[in-house]
N, C-alpha and C positions, 0 to 999 in steps of 0.2 A: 093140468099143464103148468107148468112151471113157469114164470118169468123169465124172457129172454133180457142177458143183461151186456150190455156192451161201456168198456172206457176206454175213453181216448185224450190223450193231447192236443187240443188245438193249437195251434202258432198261426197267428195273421203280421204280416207286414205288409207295409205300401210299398210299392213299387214304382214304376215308369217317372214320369217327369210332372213337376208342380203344376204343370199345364194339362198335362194328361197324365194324371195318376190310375192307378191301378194296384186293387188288393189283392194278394195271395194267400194263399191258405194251403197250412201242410195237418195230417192228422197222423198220431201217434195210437197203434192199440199198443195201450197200456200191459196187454199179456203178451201180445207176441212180438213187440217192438216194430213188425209194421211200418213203414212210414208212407203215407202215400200222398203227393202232393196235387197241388191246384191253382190253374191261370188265373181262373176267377172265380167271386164267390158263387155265382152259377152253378159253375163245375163241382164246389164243395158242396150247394144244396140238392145238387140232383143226384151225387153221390150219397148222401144220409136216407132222398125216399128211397132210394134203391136198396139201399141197404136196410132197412126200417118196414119195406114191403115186404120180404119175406118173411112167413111164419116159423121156420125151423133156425135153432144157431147153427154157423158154421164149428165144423168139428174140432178148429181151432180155438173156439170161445167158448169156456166155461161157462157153467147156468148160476145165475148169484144168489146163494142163499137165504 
C-alpha cells in the first residue's frame, strides 16, 4: 500500500478581544486550493483525526511518490 500523503496551508490568527481572545485557524489543500476554516483550535484538531482516520485518499488527493 502506498503512502497516503496530504498538504496543506495552515493560517492561525487571534481573534476576539485582549480579554477574551480567541485563535482561528483556516487550512489550505495545497492541490486543490480547498480552503476550509475554524472557530477554534478544537474544531481544526478534530478536523485532522478525522481526516487522518481514514485508510483510503480522497480521489481528489494524489498518492506522493
Amino acid at each position: 500500500m502506498k503512502p497516503i500523503y496530504r498538504s496543506f496551508l495552515l493560517r492561525l490568527w487571534q481573534a476576539g478581544t485582549p480579554e477574551e481572545p480567541a485563535w482561528r485557524a483556516s487550512l489550505e489543500d495545497t492541490h486543490t486550493r480547498q480552503v476550509v476554516g475554524f472557530e477554534d483550535l478544537k474544531m481544526l484538531d478534530e478536523y485532522l483525526r478525522l481526516l487522518t482516520s481514514t485508510s483510503a485518499p480522497s480521489p481528489e488527493t494524489p498518492d506522493r511518490d
